[in-house]
C-alpha angles and dihedrals in degrees: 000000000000129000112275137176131229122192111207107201104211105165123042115183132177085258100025152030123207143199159129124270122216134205113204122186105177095340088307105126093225097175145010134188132162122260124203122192138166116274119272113273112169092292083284112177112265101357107061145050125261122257125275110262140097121293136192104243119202126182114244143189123208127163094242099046103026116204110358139119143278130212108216135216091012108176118248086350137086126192102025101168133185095213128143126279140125119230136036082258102065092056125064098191097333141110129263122198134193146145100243146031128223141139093254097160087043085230085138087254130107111247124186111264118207093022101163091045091056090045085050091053093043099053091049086051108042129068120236095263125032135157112245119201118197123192139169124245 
């Protein structure tokens, strides 16, 4: 078995979703991280998240984003990236991931905290291509 990432949605609110994101190798838990997305909204372009299932990950470079992830054969979507960032404001359909959580903008919201850090841990860790399984609490 291969290492592979499942991301547990625990808060749904009506701006953001958020949730922990697990790395497996052989049912050891080798790594966890908090993930923060927009609400669901139907899987509407730009303003939700994207529907629980199982989705083929590759590693991925772009000028704007650097290193970071995408989420492939996504239904009805295209470029949904795990890539770092702090706010609900900073994603339009992606996936944020930190360490931490805190109300940094003092908005009343939790935002990741340590995002680039996470994303850091999470591209040394992980191989170019894993399955990613998300799935609501």
């Amino acid at each position: 078995m291969s290492k592979s990432a499942l991301i547990e949605r625990y808060d749904h609110g009506t701006k953001q979703t958020l949730g922990r994101l697990f790395v497996h190798d052989n049912g050891q838990t080798l790594y966890n991280c908090h993930t923060l997305e927009l609400p669901w909204k139907n899987n509407d372009f730009q303003v939700s998240c994207i529907p629980p299932g199982t989705y083929k990950v590759v590693k991925r470079f772009s000028t704007k984003f650097k290193n970071h992830f995408h989420l492939t054969d996504v239904s009805g979507r295209s470029f949904i990236l795990i890539h770092s960032g702090n706010y609900y404001t900073d994603i339009l359909g992606c996936i944020l991931v930190g360490k931490g959580l805190a109300d940094i903008n003092k908005d009343g919201l939790k935002d990741v905290t340590q995002s680039r850090d996470a994303l850091t841990d999470l591209l040394a860790l992980m191989p170019k291509v894993f399955e990613l399984k998300i799935v609501k609490c």
